[in-house]
N, C-alpha and C positions, 0 to 999 in steps of 0.2 A: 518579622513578617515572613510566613513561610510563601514560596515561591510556587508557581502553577507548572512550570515547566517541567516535563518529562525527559525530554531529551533538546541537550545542547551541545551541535559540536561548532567549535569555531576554528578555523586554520587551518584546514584540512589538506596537505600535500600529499601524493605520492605520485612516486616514478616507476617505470617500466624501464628499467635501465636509463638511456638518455633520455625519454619522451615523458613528458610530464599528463599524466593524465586526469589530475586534480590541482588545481592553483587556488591554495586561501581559501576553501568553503566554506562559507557559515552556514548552517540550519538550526533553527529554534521551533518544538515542538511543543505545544502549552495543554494542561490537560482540558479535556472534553472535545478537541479539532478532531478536524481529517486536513491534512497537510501534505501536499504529493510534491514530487520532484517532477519535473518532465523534461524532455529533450528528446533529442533522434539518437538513433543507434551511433556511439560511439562517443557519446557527449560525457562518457564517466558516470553516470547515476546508477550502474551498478559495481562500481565502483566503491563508491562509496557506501554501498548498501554494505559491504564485505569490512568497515571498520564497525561498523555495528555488531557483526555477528556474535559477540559476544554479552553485547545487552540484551539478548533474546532467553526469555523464561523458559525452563523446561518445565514439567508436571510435577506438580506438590503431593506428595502424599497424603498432606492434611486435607486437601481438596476432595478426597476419595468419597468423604457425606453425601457431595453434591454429586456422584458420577453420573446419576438416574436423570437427576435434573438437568444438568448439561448436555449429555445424549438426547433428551427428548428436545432441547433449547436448538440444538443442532439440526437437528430433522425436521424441524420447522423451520427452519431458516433456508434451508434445503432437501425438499421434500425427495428429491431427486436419490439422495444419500440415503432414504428410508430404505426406497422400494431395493438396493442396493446394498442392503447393510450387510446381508452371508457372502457376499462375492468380494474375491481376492481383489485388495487396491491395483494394481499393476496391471487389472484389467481392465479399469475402467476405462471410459473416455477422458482426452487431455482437459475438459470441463468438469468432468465428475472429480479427478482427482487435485483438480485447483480449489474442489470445494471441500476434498477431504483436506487436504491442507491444511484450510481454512479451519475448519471444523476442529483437525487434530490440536491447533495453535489455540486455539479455543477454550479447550481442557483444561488448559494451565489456566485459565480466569486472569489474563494479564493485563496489567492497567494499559499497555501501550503496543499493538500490535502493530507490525511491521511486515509490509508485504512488494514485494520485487516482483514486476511485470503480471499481475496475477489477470492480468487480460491477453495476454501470448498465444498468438495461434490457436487465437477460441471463437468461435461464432458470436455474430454482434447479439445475437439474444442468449447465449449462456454469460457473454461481458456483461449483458444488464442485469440477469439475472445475481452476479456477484456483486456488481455494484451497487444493487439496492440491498441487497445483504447488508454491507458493509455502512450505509446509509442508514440499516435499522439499529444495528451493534449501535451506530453514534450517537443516537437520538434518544432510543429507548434505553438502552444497556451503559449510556455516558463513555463509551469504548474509546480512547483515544489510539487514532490510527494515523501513521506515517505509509504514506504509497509511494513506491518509485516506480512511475508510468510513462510506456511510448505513446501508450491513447488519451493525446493532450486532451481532445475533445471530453472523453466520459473523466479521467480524472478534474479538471477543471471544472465541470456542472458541479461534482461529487462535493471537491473541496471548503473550505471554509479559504484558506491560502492557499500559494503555491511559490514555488522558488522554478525559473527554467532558466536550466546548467547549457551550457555552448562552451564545448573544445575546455571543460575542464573547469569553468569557470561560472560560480550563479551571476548571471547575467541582468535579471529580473526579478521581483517578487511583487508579492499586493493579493488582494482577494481573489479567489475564483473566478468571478463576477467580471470582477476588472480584468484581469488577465485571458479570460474569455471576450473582451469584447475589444482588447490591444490590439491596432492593427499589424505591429510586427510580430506579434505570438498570430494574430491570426494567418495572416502570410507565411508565417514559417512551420506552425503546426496544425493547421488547419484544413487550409486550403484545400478542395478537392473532396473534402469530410463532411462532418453534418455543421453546420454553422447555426 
């Protein structure tokens, strides 16, 4: 029986010299989810994002057929990236070039796209605007995506699961759903936000 899983890590340590800033992670990521990590700034989830860095697809050259088709798959997913497309990446806005990001990771047609903070010092309507991006990849395109996110609020809605890490450690997991309506995830990432 073949397995659904895309990515599995279990036991996850490392250390910063003495300070341990992963204890034991597990993540399982099964195909067709969106499955986000979340926690506050220092809780390690990009951390962990950096043992993965080498599961990440580069561009196939057998993919080259579809170049036309995926350019135009792009610019509809963000129209923004059209009006945009002769002008140098380094200029754009820190939204337009999360969406080039996006877009460039894209290319490759990867079964399991992985994306770190891709709501960071963006306006809450360019965050929705990726978020539902990322919402149409899943649904339409069967796109399975791993997020590691500070905006528990929009990862949670987004997710199907979630796991939330504290000091190193996943602390939590269960449905989106559920995890959006926990009164300690709401208390600790929420509060203050859109509930």
């Amino acid at each position: 029986m073949m397995s659904d899983t895309l990515l599995s890590v279990q036991g996850v340590e490392t250390y910063y010299g003495n300070i341990r800033a992963l204890a034991g992670v597990d993540v399982q990521v099964q195909k067709g989810e969106i499955v986000s990590l979340i926690g506050a700034n220092g809780a390690g989830k990009s951390t962990l994002m950096t043992v993965y860095e080498n599961l990440q697809m580069g561009a196939s050259l057998d993919n080259l057929k579809y170049f036309d088709e995926d350019v135009e798959k792009i610019f509809t997913l963000f129209p923004r990236l059209k009006e945009r497309q002769s002008q140098r990446g380094g200029t754009l806005s820190g939204g337009e070039q999360q969406m080039l990001s996006i877009g460039r990771a894209l290319m490759a047609r990867p079964k399991l796209l992985l994306l770190d903070e891709p709501s960071l010092g963006l306006a809450p309507l360019i965050v929705k605007g990726i978020f539902d991006a990322i919402k149409v990849l899943n649904k339409e395109e069967g796109l399975t995506v791993f997020l590691v996110e500070q905006n528990a609020f929009a990862a949670l809605k987004l997710s199907d699961r979630a796991y939330v890490m504290v000091n190193g450690k996943v602390t939590m997991s269960g449905s989106g759903k559920e995890l959006l309506a926990n009164p300690e995830v709401r208390a600790a990432y929420l509060e203050g936000g859109r509930h």
